[in-house]
C-alpha positions in Angstrom: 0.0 0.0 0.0 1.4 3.9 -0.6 -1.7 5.3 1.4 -3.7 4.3 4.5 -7.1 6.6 4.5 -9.2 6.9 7.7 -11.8 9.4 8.4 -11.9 11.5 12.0 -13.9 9.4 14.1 -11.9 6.2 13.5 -8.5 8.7 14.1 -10.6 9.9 17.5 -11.8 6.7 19.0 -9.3 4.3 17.7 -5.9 6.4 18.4 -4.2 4.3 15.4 -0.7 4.4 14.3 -1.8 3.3 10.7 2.1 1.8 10.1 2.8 -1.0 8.8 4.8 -3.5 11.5 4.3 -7.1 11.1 6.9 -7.2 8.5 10.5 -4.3 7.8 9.2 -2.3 5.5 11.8 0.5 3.6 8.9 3.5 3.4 5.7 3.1 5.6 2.9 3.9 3.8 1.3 8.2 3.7 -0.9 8.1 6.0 -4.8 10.5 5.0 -7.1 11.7 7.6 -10.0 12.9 6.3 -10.9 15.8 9.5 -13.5 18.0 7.6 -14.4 19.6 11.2 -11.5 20.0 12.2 -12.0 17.8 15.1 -8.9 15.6 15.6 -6.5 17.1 17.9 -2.7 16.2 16.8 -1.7 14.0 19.8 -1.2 10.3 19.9 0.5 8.2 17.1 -0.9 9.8 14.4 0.6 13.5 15.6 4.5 11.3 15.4 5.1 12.0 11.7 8.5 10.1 12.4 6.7 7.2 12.1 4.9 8.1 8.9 4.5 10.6 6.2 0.9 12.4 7.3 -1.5 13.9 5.6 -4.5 15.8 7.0 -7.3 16.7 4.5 -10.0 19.5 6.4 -12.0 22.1 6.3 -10.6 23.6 9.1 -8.2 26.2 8.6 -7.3 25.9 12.1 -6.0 22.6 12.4 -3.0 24.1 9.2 -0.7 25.2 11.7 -1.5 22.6 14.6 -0.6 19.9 12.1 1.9 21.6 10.0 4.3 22.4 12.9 4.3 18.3 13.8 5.8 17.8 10.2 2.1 16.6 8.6 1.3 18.0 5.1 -2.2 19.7 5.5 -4.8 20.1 3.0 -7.6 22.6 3.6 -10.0 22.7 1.2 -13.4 25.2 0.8 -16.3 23.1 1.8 -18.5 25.3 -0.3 -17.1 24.5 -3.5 -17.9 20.3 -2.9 -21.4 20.7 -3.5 
């Protein structure tokens, strides 16, 4: 896999890693969290972009800078324009 894809509530209640670590691997996989609320906080696993390239994809323009300063590319996009 290149990309692991989970949505906020899984990221919330689940605290994941999303790395791969039965097996070495070279490159762990990007990992995409779909936060259009801007609702998960960047703590746990998934704030350690050591571990893993992250991504963030919100609506939120307040979660750039949170996530951005841990290392995470951040994608905030105009919820208006989806419709």
């Amino acid at each position: 896999s290149q990309a692991i894809l989970i949505g906020a509530g899984t990221a919330i209640m689940d605290t994941p890693s999303l790395t791969i670590r039965a097996i070495d691997v070279q490159k762990q996989p990007l990992r995409v969290i779909l936060d259009p609320k801007g609702v998960v906080p960047p703590t746990g696993p998934l704030a350690n972009t050591a571990l893993a390239p992250t991504m963030i994809i919100t609506c939120a323009l307040t979660q750039k800078k949170r996530w951005e300063d841990l290392g995470a590319e951040v994608i905030v996009y105009d919820s208006i324009n989806l419709k």
